[in-house]
Structure formats: structure tokens, C-alpha cells
N, C-alpha and C positions, 0 to 999 in steps of 0.2 A: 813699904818696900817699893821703890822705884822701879822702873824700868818698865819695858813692855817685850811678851812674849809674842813672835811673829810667827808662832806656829800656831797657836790660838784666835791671833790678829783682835789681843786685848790687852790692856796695862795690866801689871801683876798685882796693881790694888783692885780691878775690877775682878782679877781670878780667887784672893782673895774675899772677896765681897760675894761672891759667889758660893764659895764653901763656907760663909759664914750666913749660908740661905737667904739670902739678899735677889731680889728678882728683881730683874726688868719688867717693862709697863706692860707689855707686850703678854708676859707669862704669869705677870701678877692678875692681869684683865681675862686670860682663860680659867685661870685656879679661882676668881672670884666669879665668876658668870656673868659679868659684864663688859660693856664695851671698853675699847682704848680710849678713847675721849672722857668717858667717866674716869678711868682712872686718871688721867694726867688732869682735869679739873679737880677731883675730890680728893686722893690720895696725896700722902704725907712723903715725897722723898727722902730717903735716910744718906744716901750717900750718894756722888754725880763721878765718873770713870770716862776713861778715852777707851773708846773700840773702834775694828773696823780700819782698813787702810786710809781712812779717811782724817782718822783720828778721833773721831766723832765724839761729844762727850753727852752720857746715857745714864741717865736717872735709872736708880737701884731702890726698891721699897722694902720693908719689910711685909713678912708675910700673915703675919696677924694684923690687919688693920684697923682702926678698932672700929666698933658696932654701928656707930654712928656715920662714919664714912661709910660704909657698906651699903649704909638705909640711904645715902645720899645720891651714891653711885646707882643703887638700883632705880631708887624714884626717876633719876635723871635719864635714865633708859625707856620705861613704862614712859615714857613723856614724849619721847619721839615716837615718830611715821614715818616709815618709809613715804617717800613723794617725789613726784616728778615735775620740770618745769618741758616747757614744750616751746619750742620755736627760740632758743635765746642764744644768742652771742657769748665765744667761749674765748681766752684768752690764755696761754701757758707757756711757760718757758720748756722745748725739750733739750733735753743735754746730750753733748757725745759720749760716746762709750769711753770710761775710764778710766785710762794705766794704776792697776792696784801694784805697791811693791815699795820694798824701802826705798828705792831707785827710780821711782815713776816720776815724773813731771807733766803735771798738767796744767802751766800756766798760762799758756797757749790756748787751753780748750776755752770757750766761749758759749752759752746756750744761743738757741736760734727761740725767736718769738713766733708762738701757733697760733694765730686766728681761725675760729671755725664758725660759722655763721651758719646760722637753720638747724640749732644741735638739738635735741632733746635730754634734759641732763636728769636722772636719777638720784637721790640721797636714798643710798641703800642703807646706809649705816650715820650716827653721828657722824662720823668720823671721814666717811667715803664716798665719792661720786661718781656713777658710771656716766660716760659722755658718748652718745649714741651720738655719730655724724650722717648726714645725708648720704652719703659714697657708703654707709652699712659699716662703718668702722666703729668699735667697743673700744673705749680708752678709760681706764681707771685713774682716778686719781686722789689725793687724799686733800681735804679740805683745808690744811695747814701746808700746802704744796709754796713755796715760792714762788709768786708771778702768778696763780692761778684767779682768775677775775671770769664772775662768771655774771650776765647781764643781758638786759633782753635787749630784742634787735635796735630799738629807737636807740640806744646807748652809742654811743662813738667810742668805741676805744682806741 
């Protein structure tokens, strides 16, 4: 079934996919007790949908995964540490804020490039890293970020 509903801001094969108990990575990684990085490495997508004003297109799993994936996702977790790096050069694209709507145009908008030098950066999660700057600023970001370059200070970026 085509189309897409703007009051859900989802394609009507994702709303279907949905009531046929199909999850995103997101909710399939709470109902399993592991990370989002394990599931998008070890988990089987069953079906891919546009959401989002963006159009974005969003792996849907099923929810029985099977046993093995499970033991794979979890070893993959027990395997990580949290850890921090200290003193290292951080590099990111930030983005402007952006017109959501059938009618928005943002072809215009442009990201600005972040350098932060002296950062202390955390892996709280596979998946995520807090970036403590000198000025006492908390910047989260996800490790599959576009433009996210993260290196110690002898590095030139």
C-alpha cells in the first residue's frame, strides 16, 4: 500500500509493518536487553520503510530473533567498557535547525565544521560518546555521526 501518512510522519508500508509487530532497532534493542549497536551488527532486518520528515529509510526486525543472534548481541555487549580518552582533538559537523513539513525546503541549509581541542571524550555505550570540552560543555554524540572524527592532539585535522 503506497503512500505515506503525515499525521504519523511514516509510509503506510511502515504502519503496516508495524501492526504486523515488526520493530525498529531502537525497540527491538530495549525488548532484547541490548545495546543498539548489537542489534544493527547482529540482527536480521526483515523489512526497510521511510519515516520522519526526512523521509528517512528505517530497518524494521522481527521480534523473535533467533537464539543465536541473541548469544551474539549479548557476548558483543559483556565485551565492551565503558572508557575514556583524555586530551584529544574532536571534529563534527553541526547542523541548523530544520524546516520539518511537506512544504519545507532545506536546500540551502549547510552544516558548519566543529573543532574542539583539549576534549576529554567518553564511550559510554558501543554506540555513544559524551565529549566533555574545556569551556565545561557535555556534547553527546553517536559514533556512526557523519563527519564525527575523533583523534589525539598530534593529529591535524
Amino acid at each position: 500500500m503506497a503512500g505515506y501518512d503525515y499525521e504519523s510522519w511514516k509510509s503506510n508500508n511502515a504502519i503496516e509493518a508495524e501492526q504486523k509487530g515488526l520493530l525498529k532497532a531502537g525497540e527491538l534493542a530495549r525488548r532484547l536487553g541490548v545495546s543498539l549497536a548489537a542489534v544493527k551488527h547482529f540482527a536480521i532486518a526483515e523489512e526497510r520503510h521511510h519515516v520522519g520528515g526526512g523521509y528517512a529509510m528505517v530497518e524494521y526486525y522481527r521480534t523473535p530473533q533467533a537464539d543465536h543472534h541473541i548469544a551474539e548481541m549479548k557476548q558483543f555487549d559483556s565485551q565492551f567498557r565503558p572508557h575514556s580518552l583524555l586530551d584529544v582533538t574532536v571534529s563534527y559537523l553541526e547542523w541548523p535547525n530544520f524546516k520539518v513539513g511537506r512544504w519545507a525546503n532545506n536546500r540551502k541549509s549547510k552544516p558548519t565544521n566543529v573543532k574542539c581541542e583539549h576534549c576529554r571524550v567518553t564511550f559510554s555505550t558501543p554506540n555513544t560518546v559524551v565529549i566533555f570540552t574545556p569551556d565545561g560543555r557535555q556534547i553527546t554524540k553517536r559514533t556512526t555521526t557523519t563527519g564525527l572524527v575523533i583523534g589525539d592532539n598530534s593529529d591535524a585535522l
